[in-house]
C-alpha positions as CSV (number, residue, x, y, z in Angstrom):
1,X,-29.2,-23.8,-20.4
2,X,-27.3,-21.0,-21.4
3,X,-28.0,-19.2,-17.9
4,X,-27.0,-22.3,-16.3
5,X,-23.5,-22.1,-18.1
6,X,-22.9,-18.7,-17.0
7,X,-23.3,-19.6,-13.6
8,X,-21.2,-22.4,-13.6
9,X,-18.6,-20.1,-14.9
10,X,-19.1,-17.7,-12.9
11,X,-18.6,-20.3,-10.0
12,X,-15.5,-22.0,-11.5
13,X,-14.1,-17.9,-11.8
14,X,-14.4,-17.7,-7.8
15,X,-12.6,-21.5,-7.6
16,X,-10.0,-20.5,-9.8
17,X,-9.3,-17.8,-7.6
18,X,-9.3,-19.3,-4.7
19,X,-6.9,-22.2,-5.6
20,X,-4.5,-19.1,-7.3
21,X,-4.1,-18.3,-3.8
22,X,-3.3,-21.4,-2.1
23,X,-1.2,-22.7,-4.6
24,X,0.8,-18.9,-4.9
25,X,2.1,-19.7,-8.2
26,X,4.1,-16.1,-7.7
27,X,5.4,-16.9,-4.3
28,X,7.5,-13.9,-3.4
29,X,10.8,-13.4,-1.5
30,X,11.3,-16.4,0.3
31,X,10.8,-14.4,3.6
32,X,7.3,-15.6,4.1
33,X,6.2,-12.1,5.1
34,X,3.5,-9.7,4.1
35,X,1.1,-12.3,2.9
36,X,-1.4,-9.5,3.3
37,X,-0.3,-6.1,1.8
38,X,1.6,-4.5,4.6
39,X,-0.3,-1.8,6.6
40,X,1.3,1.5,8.7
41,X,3.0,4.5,9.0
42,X,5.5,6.1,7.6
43,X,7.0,9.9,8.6
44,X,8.0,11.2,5.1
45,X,5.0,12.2,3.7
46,X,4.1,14.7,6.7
47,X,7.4,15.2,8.0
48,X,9.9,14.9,5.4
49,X,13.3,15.4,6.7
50,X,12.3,16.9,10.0
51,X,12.2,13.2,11.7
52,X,13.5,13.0,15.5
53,X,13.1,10.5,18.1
54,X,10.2,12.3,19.8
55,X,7.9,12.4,16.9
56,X,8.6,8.9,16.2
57,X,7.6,8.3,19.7
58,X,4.3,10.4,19.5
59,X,3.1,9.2,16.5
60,X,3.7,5.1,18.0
61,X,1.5,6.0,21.0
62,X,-1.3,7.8,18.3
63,X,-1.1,5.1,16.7
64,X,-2.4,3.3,19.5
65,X,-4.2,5.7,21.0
66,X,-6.2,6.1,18.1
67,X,-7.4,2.7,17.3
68,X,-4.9,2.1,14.3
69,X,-3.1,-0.3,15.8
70,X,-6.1,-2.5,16.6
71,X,-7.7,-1.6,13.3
72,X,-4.4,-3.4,11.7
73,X,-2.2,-1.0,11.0
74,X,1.6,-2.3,11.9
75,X,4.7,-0.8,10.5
76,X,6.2,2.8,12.2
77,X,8.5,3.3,9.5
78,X,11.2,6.4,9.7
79,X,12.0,7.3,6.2
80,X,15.1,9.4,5.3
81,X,17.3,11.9,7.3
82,X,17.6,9.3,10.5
83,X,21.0,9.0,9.5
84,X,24.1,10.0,11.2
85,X,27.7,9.0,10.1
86,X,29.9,5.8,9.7
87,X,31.6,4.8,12.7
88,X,35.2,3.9,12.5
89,X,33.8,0.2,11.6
90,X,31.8,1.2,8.9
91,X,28.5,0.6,10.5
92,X,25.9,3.1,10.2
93,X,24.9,5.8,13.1
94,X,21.7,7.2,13.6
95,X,21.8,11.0,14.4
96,X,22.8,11.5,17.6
97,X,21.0,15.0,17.4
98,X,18.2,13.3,16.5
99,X,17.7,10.2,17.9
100,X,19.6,10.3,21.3
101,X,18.6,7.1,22.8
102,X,19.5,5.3,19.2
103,X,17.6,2.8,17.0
104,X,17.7,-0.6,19.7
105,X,15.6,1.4,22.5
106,X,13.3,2.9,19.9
107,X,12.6,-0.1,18.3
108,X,12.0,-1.6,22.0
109,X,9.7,1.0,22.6
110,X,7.8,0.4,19.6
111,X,7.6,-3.3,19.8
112,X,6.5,-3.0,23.7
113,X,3.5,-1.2,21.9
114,X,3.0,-4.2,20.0
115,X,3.8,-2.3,16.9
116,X,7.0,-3.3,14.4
117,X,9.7,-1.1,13.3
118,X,10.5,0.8,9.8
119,X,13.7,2.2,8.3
120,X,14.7,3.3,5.1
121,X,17.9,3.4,3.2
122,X,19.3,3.6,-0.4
123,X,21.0,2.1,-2.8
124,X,23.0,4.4,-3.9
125,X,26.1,6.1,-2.6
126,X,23.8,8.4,-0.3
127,X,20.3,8.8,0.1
128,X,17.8,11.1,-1.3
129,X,18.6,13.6,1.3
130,X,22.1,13.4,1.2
131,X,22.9,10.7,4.3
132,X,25.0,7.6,3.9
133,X,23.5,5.0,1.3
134,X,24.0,1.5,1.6
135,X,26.1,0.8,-1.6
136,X,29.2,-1.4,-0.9
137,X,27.8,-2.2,2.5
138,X,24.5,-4.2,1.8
139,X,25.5,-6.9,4.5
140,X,27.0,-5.2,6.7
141,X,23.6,-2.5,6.5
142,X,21.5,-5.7,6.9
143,X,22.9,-6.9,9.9
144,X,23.3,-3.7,12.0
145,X,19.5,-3.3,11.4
146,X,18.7,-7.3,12.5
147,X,20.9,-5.8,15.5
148,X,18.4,-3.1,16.3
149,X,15.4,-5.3,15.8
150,X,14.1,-3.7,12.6
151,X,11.4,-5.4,10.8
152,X,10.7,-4.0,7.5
153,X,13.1,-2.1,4.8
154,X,12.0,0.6,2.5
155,X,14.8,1.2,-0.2
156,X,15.6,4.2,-2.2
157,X,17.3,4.8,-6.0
158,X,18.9,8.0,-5.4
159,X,22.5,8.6,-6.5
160,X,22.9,5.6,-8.1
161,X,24.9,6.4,-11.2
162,X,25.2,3.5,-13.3
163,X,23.5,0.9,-11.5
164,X,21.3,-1.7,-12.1
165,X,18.1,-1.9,-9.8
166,X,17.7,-5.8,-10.3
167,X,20.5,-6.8,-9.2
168,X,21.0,-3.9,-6.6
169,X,17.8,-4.6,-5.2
170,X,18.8,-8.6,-5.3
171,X,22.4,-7.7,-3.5
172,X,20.0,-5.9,-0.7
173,X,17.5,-9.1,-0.8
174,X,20.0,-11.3,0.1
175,X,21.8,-9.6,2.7
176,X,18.8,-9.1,4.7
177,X,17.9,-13.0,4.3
178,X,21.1,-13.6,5.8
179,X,20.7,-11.0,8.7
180,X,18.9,-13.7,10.2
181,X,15.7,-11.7,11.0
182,X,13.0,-11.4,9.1
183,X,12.3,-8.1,7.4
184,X,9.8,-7.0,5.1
185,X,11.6,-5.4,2.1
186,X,10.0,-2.8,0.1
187,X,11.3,-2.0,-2.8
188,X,11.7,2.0,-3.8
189,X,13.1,2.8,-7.9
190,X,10.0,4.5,-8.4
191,X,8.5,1.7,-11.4
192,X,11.4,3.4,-14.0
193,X,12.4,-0.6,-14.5
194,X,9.3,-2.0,-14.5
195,X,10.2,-4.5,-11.2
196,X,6.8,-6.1,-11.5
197,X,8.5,-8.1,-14.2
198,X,11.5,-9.1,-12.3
199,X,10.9,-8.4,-8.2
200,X,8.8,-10.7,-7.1
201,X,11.0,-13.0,-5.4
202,X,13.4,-10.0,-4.7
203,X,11.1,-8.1,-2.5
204,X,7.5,-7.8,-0.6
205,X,6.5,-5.0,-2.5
206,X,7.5,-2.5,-5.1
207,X,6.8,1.1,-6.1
208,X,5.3,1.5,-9.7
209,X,4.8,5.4,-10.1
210,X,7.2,7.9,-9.2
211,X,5.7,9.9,-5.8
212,X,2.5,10.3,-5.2
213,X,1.1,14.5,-4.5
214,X,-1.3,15.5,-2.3
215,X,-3.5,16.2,-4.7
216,X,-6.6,14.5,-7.3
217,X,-4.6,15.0,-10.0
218,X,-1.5,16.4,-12.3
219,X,1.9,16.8,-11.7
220,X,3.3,19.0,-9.3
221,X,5.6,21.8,-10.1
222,X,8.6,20.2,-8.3
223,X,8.5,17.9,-11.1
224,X,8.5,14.5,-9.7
225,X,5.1,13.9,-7.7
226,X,1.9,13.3,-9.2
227,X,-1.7,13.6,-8.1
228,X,-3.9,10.4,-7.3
229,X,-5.3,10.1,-10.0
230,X,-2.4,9.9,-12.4
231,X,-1.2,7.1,-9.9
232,X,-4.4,4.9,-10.8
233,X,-4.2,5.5,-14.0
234,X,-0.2,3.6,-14.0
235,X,-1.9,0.6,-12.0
236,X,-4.6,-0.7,-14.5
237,X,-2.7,-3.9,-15.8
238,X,-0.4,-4.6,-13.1
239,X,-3.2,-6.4,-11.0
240,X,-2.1,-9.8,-12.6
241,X,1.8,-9.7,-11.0
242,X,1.1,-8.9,-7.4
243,X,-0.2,-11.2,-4.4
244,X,0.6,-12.9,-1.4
245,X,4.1,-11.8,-0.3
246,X,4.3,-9.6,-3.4
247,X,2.4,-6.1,-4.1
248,X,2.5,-3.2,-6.4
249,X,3.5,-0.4,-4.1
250,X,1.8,3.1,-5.6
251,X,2.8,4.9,-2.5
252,X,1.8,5.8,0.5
253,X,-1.5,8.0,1.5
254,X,-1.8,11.2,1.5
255,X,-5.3,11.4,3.8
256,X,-5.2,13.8,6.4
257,X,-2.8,16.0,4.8
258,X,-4.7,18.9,3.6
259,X,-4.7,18.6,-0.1
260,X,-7.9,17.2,-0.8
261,X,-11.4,16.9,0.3
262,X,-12.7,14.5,2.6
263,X,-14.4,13.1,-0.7
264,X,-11.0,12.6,-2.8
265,X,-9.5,10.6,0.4
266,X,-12.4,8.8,0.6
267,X,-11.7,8.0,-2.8
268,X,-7.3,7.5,-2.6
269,X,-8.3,4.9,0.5
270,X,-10.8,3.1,-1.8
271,X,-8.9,2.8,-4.5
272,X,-6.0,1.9,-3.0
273,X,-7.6,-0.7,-0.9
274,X,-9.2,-2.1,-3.8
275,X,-5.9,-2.7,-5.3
276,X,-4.5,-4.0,-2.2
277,X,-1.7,-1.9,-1.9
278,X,0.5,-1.2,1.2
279,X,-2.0,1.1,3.4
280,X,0.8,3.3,4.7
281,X,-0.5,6.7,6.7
282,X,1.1,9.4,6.2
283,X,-0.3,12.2,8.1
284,X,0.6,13.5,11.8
285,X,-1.4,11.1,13.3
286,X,-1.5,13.1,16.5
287,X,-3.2,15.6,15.1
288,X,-6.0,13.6,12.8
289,X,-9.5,15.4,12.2
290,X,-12.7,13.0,13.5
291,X,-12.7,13.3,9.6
292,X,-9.3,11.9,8.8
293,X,-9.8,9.2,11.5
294,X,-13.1,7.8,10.5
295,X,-11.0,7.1,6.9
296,X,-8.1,5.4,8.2
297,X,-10.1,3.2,10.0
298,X,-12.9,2.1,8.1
299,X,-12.4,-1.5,8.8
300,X,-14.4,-2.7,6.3
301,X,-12.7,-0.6,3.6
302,X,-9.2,-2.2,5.1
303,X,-10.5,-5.7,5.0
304,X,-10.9,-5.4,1.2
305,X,-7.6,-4.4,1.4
306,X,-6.5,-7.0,3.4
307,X,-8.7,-9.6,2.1
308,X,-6.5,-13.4,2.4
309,X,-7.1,-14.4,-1.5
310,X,-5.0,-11.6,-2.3
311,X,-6.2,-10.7,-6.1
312,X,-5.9,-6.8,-6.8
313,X,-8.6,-5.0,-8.7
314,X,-8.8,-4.7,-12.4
315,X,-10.6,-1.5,-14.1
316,X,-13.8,-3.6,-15.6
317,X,-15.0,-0.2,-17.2
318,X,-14.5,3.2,-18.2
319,X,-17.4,5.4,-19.6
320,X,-15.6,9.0,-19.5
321,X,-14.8,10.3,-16.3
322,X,-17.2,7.2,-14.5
323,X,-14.8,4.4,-14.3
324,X,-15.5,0.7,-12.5
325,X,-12.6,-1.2,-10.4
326,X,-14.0,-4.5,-9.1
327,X,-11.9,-6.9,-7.2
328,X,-12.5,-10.8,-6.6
329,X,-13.0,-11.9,-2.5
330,X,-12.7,-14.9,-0.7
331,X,-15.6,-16.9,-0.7
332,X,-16.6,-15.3,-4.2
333,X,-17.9,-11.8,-3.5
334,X,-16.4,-8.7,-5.1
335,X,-15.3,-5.2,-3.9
336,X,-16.6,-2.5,-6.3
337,X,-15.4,1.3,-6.1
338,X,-17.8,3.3,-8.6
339,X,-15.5,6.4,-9.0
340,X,-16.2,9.7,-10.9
341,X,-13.4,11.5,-11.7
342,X,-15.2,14.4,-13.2
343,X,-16.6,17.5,-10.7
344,X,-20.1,16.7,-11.1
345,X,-22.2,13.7,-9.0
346,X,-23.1,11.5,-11.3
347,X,-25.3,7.8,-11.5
348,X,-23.0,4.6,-12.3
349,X,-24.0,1.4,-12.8
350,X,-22.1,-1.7,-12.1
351,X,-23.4,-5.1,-14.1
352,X,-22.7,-8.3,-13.2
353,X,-21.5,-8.8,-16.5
354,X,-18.4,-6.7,-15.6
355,X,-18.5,-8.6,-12.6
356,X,-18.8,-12.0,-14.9
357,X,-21.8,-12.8,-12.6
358,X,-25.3,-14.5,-14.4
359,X,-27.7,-11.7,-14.9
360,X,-30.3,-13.9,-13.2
361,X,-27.9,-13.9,-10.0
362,X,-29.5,-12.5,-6.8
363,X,-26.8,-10.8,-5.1
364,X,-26.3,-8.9,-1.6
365,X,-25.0,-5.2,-2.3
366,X,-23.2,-3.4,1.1
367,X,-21.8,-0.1,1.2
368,X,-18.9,0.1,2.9
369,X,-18.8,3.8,3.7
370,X,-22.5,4.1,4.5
371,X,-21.6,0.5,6.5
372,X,-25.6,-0.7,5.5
373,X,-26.6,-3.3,4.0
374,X,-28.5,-2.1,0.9
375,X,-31.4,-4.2,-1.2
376,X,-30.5,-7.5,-3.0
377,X,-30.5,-7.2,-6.6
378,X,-30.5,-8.8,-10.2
379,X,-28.2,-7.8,-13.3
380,X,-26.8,-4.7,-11.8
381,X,-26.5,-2.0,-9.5
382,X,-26.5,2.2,-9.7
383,X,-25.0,4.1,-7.0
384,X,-25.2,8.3,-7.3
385,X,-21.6,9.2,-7.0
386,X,-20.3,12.6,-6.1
387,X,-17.8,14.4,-7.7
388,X,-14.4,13.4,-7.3
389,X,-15.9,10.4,-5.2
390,X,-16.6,6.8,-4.9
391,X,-19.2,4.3,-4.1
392,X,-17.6,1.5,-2.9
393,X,-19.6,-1.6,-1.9
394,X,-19.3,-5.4,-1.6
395,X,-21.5,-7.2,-3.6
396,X,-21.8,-11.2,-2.4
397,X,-24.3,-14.3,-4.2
């Protein structure tokens, strides 16, 4: 009998779940967009500052080129430094230096690619490096992007003095509601006002850690950026406030970039997937290793990510440096990552208590990097993990 509870629990977990996501109780920014967490590429992790038109241009026909674009990726977003001046309306320029054919024809370009277009701004008095913010001129911002057919907002908190971010980030909400074209708006203050507690129906998605390093873990010397690990560490109990319309944002990837192994990206795009967060590249993707590429477009990986109930991964167990993140699927399944932080491989087992499945339960178990379907199983699984690595599998009644 007891058995027969458990299962029935087990069941009425999956249901649960599955009417959390079509009633949305949290239902966002009344934009309707990013219902899945938004997927794409954005220039500032590779390129920093050094953005011009023709890298824009390269890395929307990569995108293409290389399979991204059918594989879901969707956003080409230019972070900072596209920037010119004021004209004598007040309406912002991009560099002419930079971008000579200006934002309407590149965002033509990209959209004849059957891609959408990304900017960034701040909301402070100027951005992070140095160009015109978007204090005081919210609306006026909003609308001159609607002109240029932008479709998704990633916004800054440098220079902001006194400022509050709620109500900042609200004054930027509202103005690009009434641009009259939709625009996904991610929200960029870096967690220091924990905006899980007050953006969901401000924005699609919000940054909880401050930047995210190109490496497993520690904090860089500049300071500010922090290594992947650290990152994961700031997610565990924020799974309950993001979903449809609505993520936790812990930045954008670093695979590709150099700083890691092939294992520890392995690892960043399971995790992150898991915890269905934005999937933004940020690597030169016309320049991507057979390595980098097979990452980035693992479609199963990205369909955990993507995956329409829309409930992030909770860390179900930590034992040391072997840790378990298990996320709930439609139809009742769950996406596992078995990660081991430490250097050396390691066996980690997964129960389907942690998984609040019936011991008894018969499950299917498929890796997702290995794309095979493994052995069905009872009461648990073990996976040899490597170091600084994952296993990450689906695991379906």
């Amino acid at each position: 009998m007891k058995k027969v509870l458990v299962l029935i629990a087990a069941c009425a977990l999956a249901a649960s779940a599955e009417a959390r996501s079509a009633a949305d109780p949290l239902p966002g920014v009344a934009n309707g967009l990013a219902r899945t967490p938004p997927m794409g590429w954005n220039s500032w992790n590779k390129f920093g500052c050094n953005v011009n038109e023709k890298l824009v241009r390269s890395a929307v026909d990569a995108m293409v080129s290389t399979g991204m674009r059918d594989a879901g990726y969707q956003y080409i977003v230019i972070d900072d430094c596209w920037q010119g001046q004021r004209n004598a309306q007040g309406d912002i320029e991009p560099d002419a230096s930079r971008f000579p054919s200006g934002m309407a024809a590149l965002a033509d370009y990209i959209h004849k690619k059957g891609l959408k277009f990304g900017i960034y701004s701040d909301a402070g008095t100027k951005t992070c490096g140095g160009r015109p913010g978007s204090r005081g001129r919210e609306f006026q911002d909003a609308q001159r992007y609607a002109s240029w057919g932008v479709d998704y907002l990633k916004y800054d908190w440098c220079n902001t003095g006194t400022q509050d971010a709620a109500s900042s980030y609200l004054t930027m909400s509202e103005a690009l509601q009434a641009s009259g074209r939709p625009i996904v708006f991610s929200l960029c203050e870096w967690g220091n006002s924990k905006p899980w507690l007050w953006a969901t129906n401000v924005g699609n998605l919000w940054r909880t850690t401050g930047d995210v390093d190109d490496h497993w873990e520690g904090l860089n010397p500049n300071g500010y950026s922090i290594g992947v690990m650290n990152i994961v560490d700031m997610q565990a109990g924020l799974e309950s406030f993001a979903g449809p319309g609505h993520w936790n944002d812990p930045d954008m990837l670093e695979v590709g970039n150099g700083g890691m192994s092939d294992n520890e990206y392995r690892a960043h795009f399971s995790l992150w997937a898991v915890m269905a967060a934005p999937l933004m590249a940020g690597n030169d993707l016309s320049a991507m290793s057979r390595e980098t590429k097979a990452i980035l477009l693992n479609k199963e990986v990205i369909a955990v990510d993507q995956d329409p109930l829309g409930i992030p991964a909770s860390r179900v167990a930590k034992n040391g440096d072997a840790e378990i993140w298990s996320r709930p699927l439609k139809g009742g399944g769950r996406a596992v990552v078995l990660l081991n932080r430490g250097t050396a491989p390691r066996d980690i087992t997964v129960t389907w208590e942690d998984l609040r499945y019936p011991n008894t339960l018969n499950a299917g178990v498929r890796d997702l990097w290995l794309h095979k379907d493994l052995p069905r199983t009872k009461g648990r699984y073990t996976a040899h993990v490597p170091g600084h690595g994952v296993v990450m599998v689906v695991i379906r009644p």
